[in-house]
N, CA, C and O atoms as a GROMACS GRO file, in nm:
protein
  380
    1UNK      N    1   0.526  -2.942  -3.436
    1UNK     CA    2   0.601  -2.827  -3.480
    1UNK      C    3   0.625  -2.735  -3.360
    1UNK      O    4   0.538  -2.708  -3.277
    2UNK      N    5   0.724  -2.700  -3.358
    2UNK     CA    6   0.796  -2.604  -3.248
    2UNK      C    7   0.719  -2.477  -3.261
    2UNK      O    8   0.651  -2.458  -3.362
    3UNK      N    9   0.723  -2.414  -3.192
    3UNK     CA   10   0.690  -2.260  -3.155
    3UNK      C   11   0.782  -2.168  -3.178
    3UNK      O   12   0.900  -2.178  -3.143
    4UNK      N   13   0.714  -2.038  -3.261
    4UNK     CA   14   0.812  -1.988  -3.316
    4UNK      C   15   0.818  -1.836  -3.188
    4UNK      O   16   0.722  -1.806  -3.117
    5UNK      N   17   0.941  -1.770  -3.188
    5UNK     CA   18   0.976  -1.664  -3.098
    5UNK      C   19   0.827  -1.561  -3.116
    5UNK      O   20   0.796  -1.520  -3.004
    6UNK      N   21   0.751  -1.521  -3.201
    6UNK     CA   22   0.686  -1.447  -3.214
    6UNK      C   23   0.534  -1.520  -3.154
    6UNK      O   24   0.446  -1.449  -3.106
    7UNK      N   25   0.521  -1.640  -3.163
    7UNK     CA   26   0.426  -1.725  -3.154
    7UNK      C   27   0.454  -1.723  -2.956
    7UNK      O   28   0.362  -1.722  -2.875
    8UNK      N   29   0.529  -1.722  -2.939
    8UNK     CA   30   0.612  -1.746  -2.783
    8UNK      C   31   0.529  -1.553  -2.745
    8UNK      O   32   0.434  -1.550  -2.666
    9UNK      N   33   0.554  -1.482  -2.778
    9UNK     CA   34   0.552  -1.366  -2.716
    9UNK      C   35   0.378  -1.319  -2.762
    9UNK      O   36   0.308  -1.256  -2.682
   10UNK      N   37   0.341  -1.347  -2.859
   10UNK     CA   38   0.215  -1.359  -2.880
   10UNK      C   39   0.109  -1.419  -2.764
   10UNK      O   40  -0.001  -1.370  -2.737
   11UNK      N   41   0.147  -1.493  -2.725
   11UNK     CA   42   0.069  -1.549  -2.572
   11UNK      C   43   0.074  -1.513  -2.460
   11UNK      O   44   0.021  -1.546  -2.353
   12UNK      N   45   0.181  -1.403  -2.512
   12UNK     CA   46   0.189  -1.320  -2.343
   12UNK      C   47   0.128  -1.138  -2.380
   12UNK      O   48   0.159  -1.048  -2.302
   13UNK      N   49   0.059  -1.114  -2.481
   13UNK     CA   50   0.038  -1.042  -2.538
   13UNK      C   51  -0.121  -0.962  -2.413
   13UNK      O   52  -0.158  -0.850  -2.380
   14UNK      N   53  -0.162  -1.098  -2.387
   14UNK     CA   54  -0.300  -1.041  -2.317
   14UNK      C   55  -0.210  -1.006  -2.175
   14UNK      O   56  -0.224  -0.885  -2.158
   15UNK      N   57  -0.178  -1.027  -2.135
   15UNK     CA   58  -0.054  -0.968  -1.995
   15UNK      C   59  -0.021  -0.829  -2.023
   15UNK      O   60  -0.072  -0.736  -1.960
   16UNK      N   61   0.083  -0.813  -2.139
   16UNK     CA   62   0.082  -0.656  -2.151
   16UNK      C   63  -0.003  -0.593  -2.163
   16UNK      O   64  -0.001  -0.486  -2.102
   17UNK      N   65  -0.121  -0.627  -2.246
   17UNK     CA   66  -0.274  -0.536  -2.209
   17UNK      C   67  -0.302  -0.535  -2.118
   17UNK      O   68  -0.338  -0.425  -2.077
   18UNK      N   69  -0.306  -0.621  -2.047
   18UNK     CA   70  -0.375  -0.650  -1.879
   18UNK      C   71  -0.274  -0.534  -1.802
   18UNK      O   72  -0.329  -0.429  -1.766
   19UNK      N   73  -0.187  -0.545  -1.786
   19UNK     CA   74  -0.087  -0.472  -1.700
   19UNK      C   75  -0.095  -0.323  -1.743
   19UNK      O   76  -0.113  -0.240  -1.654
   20UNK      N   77  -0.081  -0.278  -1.887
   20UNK     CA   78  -0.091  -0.148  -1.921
   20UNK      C   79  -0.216  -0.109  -1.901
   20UNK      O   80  -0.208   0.009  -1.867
   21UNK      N   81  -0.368  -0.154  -1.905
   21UNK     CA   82  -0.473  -0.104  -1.891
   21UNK      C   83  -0.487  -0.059  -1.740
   21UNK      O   84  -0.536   0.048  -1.705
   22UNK      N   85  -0.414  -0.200  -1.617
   22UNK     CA   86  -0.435  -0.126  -1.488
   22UNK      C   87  -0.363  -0.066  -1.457
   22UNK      O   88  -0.400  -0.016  -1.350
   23UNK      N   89  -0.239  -0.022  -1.493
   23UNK     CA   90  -0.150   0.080  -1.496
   23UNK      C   91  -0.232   0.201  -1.551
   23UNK      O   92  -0.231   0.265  -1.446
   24UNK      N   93  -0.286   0.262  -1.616
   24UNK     CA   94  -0.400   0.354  -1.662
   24UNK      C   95  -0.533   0.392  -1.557
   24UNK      O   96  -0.558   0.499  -1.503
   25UNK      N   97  -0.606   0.269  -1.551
   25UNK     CA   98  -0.678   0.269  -1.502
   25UNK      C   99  -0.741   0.209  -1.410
   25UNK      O  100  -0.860   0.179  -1.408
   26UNK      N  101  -0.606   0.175  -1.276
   26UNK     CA  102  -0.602   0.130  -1.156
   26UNK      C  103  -0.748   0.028  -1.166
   26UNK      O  104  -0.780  -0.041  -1.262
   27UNK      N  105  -0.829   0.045  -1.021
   27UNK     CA  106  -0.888  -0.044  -0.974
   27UNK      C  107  -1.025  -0.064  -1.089
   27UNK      O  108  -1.090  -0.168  -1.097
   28UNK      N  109  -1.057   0.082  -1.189
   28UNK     CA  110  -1.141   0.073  -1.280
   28UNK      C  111  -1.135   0.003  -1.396
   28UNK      O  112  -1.224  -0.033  -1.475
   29UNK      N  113  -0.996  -0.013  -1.395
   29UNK     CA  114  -0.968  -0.112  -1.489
   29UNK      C  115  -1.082  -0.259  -1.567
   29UNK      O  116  -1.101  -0.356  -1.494
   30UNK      N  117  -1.128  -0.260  -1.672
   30UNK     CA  118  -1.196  -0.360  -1.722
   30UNK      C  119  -1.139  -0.554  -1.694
   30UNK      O  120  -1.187  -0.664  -1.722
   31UNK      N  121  -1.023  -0.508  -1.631
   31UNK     CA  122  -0.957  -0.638  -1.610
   31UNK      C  123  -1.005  -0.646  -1.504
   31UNK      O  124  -1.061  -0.755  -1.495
   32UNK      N  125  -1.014  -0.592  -1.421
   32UNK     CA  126  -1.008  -0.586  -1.238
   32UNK      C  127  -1.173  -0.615  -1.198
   32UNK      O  128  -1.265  -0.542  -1.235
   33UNK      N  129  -1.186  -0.710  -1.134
   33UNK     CA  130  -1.306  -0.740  -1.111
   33UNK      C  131  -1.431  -0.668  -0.984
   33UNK      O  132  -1.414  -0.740  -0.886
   34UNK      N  133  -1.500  -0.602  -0.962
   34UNK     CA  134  -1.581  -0.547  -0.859
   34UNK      C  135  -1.524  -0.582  -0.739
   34UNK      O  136  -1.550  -0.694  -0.696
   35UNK      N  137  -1.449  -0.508  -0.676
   35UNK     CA  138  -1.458  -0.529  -0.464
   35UNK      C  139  -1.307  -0.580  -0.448
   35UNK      O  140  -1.271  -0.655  -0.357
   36UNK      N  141  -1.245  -0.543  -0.521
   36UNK     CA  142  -1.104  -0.642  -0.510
   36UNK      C  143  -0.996  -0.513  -0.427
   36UNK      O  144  -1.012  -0.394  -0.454
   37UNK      N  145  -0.900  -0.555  -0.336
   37UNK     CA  146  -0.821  -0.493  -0.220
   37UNK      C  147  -0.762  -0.463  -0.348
   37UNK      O  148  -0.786  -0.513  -0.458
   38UNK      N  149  -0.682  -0.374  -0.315
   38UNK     CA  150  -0.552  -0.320  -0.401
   38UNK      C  151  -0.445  -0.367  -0.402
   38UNK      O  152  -0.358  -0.333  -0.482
   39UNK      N  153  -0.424  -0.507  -0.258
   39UNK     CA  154  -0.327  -0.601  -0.267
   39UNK      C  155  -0.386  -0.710  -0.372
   39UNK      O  156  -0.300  -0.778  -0.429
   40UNK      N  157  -0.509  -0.734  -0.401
   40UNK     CA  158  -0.552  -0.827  -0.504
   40UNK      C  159  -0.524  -0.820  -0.623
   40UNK      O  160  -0.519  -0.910  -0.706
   41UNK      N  161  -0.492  -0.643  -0.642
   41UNK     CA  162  -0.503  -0.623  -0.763
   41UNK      C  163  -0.346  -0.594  -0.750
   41UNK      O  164  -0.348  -0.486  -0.809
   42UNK      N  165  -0.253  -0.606  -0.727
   42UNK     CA  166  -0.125  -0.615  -0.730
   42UNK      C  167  -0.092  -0.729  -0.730
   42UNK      O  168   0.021  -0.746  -0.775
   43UNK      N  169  -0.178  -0.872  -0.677
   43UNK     CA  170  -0.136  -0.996  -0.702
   43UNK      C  171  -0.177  -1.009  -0.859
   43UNK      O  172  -0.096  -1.073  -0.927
   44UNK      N  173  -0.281  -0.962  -0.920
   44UNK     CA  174  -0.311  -0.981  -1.074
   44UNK      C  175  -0.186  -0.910  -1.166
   44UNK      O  176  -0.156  -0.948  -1.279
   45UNK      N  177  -0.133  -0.824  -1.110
   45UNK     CA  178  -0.085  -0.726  -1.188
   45UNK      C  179   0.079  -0.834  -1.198
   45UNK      O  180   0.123  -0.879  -1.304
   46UNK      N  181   0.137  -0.852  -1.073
   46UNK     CA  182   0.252  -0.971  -1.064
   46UNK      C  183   0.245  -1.118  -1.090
   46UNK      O  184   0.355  -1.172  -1.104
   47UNK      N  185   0.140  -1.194  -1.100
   47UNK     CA  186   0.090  -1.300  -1.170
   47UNK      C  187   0.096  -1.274  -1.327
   47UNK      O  188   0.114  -1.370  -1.401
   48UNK      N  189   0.084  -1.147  -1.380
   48UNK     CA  190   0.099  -1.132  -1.505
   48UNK      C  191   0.252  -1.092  -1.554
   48UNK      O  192   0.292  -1.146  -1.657
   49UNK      N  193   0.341  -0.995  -1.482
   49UNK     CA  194   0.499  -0.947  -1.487
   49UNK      C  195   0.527  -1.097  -1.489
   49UNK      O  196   0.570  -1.142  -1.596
   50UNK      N  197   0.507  -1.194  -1.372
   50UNK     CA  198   0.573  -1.356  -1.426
   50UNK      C  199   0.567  -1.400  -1.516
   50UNK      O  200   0.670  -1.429  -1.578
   51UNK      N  201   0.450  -1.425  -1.560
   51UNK     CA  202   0.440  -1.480  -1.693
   51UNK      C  203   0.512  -1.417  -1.793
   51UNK      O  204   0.591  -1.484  -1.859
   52UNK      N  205   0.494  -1.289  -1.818
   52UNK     CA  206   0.596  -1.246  -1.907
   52UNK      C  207   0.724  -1.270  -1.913
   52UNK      O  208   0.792  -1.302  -2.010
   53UNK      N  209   0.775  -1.242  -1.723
   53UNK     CA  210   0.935  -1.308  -1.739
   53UNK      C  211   0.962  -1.431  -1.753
   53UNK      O  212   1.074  -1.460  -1.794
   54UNK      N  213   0.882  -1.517  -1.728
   54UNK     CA  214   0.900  -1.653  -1.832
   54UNK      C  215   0.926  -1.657  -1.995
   54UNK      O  216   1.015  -1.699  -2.069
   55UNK      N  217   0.803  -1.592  -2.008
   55UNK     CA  218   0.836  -1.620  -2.168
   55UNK      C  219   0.956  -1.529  -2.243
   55UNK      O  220   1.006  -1.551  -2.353
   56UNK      N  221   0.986  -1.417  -2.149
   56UNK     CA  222   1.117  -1.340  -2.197
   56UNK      C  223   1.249  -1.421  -2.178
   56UNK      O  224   1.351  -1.399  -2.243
   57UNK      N  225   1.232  -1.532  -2.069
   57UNK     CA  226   1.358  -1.615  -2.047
   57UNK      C  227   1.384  -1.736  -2.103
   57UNK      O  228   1.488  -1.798  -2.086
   58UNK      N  229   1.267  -1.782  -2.186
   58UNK     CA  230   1.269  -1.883  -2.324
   58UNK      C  231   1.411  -1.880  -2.393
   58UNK      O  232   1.476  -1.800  -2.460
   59UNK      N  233   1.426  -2.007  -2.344
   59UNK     CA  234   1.598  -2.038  -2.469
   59UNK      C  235   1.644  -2.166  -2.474
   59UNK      O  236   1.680  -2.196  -2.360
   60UNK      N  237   1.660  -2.253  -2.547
   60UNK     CA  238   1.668  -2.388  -2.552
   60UNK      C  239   1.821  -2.378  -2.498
   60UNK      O  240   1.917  -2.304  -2.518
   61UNK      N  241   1.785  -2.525  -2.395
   61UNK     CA  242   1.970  -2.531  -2.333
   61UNK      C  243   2.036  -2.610  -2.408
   61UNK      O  244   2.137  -2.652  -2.351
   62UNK      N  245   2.023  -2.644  -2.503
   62UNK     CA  246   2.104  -2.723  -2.628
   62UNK      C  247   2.074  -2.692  -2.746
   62UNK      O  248   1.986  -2.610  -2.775
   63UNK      N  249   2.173  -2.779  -2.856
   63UNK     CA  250   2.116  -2.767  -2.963
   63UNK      C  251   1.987  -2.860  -3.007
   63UNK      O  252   1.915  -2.839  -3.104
   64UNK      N  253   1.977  -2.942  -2.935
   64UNK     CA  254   1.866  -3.046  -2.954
   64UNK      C  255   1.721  -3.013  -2.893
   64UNK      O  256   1.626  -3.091  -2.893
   65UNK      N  257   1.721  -2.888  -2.842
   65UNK     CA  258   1.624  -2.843  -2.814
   65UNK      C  259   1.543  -2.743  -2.885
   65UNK      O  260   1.588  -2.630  -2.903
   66UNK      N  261   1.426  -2.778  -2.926
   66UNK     CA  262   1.347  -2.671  -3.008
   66UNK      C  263   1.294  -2.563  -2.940
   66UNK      O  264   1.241  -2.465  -2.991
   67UNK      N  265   1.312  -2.586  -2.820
   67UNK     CA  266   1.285  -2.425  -2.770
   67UNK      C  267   1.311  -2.285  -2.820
   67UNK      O  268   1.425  -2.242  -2.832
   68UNK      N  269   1.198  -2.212  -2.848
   68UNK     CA  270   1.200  -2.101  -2.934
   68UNK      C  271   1.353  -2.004  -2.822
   68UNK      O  272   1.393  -2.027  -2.708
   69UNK      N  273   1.389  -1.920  -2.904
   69UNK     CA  274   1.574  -1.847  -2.846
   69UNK      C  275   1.442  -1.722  -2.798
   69UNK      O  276   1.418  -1.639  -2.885
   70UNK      N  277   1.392  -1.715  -2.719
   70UNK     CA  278   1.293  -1.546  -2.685
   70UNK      C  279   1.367  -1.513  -2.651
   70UNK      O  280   1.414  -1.441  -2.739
   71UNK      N  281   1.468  -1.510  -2.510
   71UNK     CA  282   1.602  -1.456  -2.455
   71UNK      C  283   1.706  -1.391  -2.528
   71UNK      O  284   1.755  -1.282  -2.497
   72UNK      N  285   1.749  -1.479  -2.652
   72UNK     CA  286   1.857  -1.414  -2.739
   72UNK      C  287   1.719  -1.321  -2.863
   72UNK      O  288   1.770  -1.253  -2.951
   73UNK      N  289   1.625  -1.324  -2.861
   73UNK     CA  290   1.574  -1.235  -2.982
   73UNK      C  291   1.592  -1.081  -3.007
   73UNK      O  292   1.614  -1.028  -2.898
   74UNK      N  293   1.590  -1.019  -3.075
   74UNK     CA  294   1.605  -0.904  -3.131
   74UNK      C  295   1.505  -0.812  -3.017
   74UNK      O  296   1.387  -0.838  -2.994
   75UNK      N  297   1.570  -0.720  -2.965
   75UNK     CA  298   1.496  -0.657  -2.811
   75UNK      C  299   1.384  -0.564  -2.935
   75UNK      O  300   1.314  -0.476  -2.886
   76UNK      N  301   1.380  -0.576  -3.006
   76UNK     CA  302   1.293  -0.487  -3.138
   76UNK      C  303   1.140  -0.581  -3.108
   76UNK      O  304   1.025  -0.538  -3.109
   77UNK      N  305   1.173  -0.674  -3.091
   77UNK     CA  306   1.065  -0.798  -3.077
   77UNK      C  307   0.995  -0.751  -2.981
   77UNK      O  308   0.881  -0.706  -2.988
   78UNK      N  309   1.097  -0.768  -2.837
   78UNK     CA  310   0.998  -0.796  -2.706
   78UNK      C  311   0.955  -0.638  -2.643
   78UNK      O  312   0.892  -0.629  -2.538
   79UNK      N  313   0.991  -0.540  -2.710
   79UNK     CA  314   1.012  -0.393  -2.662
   79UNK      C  315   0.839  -0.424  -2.586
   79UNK      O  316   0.850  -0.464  -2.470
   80UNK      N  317   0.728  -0.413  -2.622
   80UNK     CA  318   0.639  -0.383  -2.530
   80UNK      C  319   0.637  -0.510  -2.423
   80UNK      O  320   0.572  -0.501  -2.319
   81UNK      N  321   0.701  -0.607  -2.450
   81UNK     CA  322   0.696  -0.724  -2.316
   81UNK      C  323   0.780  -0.680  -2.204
   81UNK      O  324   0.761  -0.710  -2.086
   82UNK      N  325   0.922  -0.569  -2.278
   82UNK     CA  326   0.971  -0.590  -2.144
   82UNK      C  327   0.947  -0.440  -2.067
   82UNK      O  328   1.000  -0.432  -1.957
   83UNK      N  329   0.866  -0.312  -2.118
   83UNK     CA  330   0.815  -0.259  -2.086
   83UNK      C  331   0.676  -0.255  -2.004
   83UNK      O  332   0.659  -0.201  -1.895
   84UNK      N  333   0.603  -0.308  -2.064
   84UNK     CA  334   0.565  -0.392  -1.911
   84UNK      C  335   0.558  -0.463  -1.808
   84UNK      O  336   0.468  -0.465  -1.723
   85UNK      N  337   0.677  -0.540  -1.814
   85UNK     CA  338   0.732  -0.595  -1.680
   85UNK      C  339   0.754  -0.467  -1.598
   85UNK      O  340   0.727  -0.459  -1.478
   86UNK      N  341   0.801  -0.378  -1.665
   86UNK     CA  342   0.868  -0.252  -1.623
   86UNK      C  343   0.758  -0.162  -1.518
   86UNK      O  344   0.753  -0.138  -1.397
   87UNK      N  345   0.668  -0.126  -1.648
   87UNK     CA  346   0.531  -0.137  -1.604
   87UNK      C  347   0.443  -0.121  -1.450
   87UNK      O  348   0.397  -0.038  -1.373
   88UNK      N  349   0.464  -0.292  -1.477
   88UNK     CA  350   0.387  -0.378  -1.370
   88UNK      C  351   0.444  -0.380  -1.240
   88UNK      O  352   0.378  -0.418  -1.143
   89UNK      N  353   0.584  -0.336  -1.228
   89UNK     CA  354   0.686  -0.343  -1.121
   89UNK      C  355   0.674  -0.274  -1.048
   89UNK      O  356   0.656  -0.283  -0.927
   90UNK      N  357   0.688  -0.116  -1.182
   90UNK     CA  358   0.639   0.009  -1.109
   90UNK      C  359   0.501   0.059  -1.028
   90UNK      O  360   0.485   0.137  -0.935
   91UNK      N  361   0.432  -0.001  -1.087
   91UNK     CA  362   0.281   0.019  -1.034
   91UNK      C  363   0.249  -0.074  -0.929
   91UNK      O  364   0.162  -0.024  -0.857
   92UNK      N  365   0.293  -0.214  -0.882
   92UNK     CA  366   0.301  -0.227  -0.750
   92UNK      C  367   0.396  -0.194  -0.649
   92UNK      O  368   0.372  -0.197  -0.529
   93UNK      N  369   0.503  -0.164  -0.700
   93UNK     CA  370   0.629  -0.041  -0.609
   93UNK      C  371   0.529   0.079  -0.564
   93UNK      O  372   0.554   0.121  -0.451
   94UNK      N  373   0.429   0.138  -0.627
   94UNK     CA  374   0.353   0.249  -0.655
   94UNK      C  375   0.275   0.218  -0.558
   94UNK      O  376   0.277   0.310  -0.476
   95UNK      N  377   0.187   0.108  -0.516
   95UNK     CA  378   0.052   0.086  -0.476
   95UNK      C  379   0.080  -0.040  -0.344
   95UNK      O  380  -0.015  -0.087  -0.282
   0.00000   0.00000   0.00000
């Protein structure tokens, strides 16, 4: 059984936490592990914005493809996915 658009953005769900918590709470962050450079923690923070823009760019290139449409979905859907790309962008532009 195929994956449904919500099932698709659901797995990128720990990313937007991840990204909004160190956006809050920089290097104290509960994600961020003891002793890490602030370039480390900008590689965690963009390792996670990817993943999201993957799963925001989900769209089957045919009709024979069950690939869930995340790309064409209702922006009502992905509003906190693509706010933290947003996020995550800003805060290593920031740091």
């Amino acid at each position: 059984m195929a994956q449904t658009v919500t099932e698709c953005l659901a797995a990128g769900s720990d990313s937007v936490t991840l990204i909004n918590d160190i956006n809050t709470n920089g290097s104290s962050s509960e994600y961020i592990p003891e002793g890490l450079t602030q370039a480390d923690i900008n590689a965690i923070v963009q390792r996670n914005v990817d993943h999201l823009e993957i799963i925001l760019a989900y769209e089957p290139v045919d009709s024979d493809d069950d690939t869930p449409n995340v790309k064409g979905a209702a922006d009502s859907k992905k509003t906190t996915h693509v706010a933290a790309v947003t996020t995550g962008k800003a805060y290593i532009a920031a740091n």
